[in-house]
N, C-alpha and C positions, 0 to 999 in steps of 0.2 A: 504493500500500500504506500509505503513511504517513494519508493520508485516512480510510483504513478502519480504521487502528488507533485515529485520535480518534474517530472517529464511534461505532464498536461495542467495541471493545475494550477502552480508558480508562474512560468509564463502567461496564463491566459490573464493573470492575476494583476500582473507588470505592467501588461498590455493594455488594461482597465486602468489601471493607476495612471501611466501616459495617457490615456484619453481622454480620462477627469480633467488632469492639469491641461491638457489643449485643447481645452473646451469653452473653456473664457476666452481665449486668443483667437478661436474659430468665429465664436457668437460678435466679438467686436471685428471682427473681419467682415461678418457678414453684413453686420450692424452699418457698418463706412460703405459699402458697397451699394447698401441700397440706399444712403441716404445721399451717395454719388449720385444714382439712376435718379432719384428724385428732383436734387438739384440742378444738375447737369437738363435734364428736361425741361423743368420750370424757366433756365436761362435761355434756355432758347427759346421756351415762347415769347417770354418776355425782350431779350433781344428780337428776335422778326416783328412783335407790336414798335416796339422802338423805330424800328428801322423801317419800316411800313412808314410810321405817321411820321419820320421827317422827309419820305418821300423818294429815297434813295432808289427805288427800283424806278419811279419815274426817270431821275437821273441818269440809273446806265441805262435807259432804255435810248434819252436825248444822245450821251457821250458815245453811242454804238456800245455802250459796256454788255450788253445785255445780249446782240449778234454776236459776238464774237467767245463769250460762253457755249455759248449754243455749238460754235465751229470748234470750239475747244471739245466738246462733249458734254458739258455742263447744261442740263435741262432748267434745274432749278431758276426759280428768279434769285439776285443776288442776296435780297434779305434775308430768304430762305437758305441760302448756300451757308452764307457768312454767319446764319445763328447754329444752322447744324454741326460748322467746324466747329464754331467755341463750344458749342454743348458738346460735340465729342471729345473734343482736349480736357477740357473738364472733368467726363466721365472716364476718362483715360489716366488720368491723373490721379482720378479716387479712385476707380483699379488698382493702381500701383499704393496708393496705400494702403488698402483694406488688404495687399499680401504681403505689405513690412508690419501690420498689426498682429499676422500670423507666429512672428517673431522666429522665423527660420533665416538662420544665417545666409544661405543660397539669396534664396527671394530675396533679402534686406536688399544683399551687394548688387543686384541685379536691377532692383526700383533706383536703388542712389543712382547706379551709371548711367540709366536709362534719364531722369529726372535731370541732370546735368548735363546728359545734352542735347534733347528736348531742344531747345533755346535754337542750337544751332541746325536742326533739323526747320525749325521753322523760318527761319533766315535764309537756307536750304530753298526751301518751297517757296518763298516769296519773291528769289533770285529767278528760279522757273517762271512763276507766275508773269513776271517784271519782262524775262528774254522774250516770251512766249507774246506780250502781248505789244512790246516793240520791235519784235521781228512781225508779225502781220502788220501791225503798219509802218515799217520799211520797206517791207515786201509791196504792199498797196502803193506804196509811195512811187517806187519803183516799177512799178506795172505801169501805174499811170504816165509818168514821164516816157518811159522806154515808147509805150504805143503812142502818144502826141509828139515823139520824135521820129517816128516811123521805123523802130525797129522791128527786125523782123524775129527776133526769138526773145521776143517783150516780155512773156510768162514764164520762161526759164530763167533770164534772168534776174526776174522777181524771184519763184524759188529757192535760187540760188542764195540771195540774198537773206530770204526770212530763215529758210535752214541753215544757214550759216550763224545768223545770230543766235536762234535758238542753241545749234552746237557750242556757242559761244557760254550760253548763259546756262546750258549741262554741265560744261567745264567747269565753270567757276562756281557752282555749285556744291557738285563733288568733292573739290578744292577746299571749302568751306567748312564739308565734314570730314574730308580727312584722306579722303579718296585723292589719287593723285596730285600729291602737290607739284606745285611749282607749274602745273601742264598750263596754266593763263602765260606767267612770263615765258616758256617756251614756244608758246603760241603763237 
């Protein structure tokens, strides 16, 4: 009997003891997650009413911001787009803490690295955003001059140009986080 107490009994025992104690640490994990889902939702209603009533989607619709979403793949209107990002960053964020609340060393080290550089991840995307919608219109730019000068490969060498920038504003992106340095000054 004493055999069968170490072999099944003690373990199953340890096992339950580990559980108890990471049972608080689970319940505040879970606790921050959804109180993430909650917030993170609530901001973005409330960002798109914001952004609604000062009229911004009228805006990119005047500035062409609102056509060239669309060409990018972006369906959304921009209030919509811009409250879904923040609400996701948000909800991303209380993710990543509802699993350092878990207090497992793994998870901590991996929300800190992730959380510091964040920052530059969106700098990142903003550089895209930035390449992406001054190469269409250099590209535009370029189209229009090429054919009011009568050239004859007027839309190539628009391509040319917007894919060039865009390449341009990949690089330096990249660059940004970490990805190929120095490839802009060699550029």
């Amino acid at each position: 009997m004493n055999a069968l107490n170490k072999i099944i009994f003690e373990p199953i025992g340890k096992s339950l003891d580990n559980i108890l104690v990471f049972l608080p640490n689970i319940m505040t994990s879970l606790f921050i997650f959804i109180l993430g889902l909650v917030i993170s939702l609530a901001v973005k209603m409330i960002l798109e009413g914001v952004f609604k009533a000062i009229g911004l989607d009228r805006l990119s619709k005047r500035m062409g911001f609102q056509e060239l979403m669309q060409k990018g793949g972006i369906t959304d209107r921009l209030s919509l787009f811009l409250a879904k990002f923040t609400g996701g960053l948000l909800f991303l964020i209380f993710t990543l803490l509802s699993m350092r609340a878990l207090e497992v060393n793994v998870l901590e080290k991996l929300s800190d690295k992730f959380l510091f550089y964040l920052p530059n991840i969106i700098i990142a995307l903003l550089i895209l955003l930035t390449g992406w919608l001054l190469g269409n219109f250099l590209g535009r730019t370029v189209l229009i001059a090429a054919v009011n000068a009568g050239i004859r490969f007027s839309r190539l060498a628009a391509a040319f140009v917007k894919y060039l920038i865009v390449m341009l504003a990949v690089t330096m992106a990249l660059e940004h986080i970490g990805i190929g340095e120095k490839t802009v000054e060699i550029a």
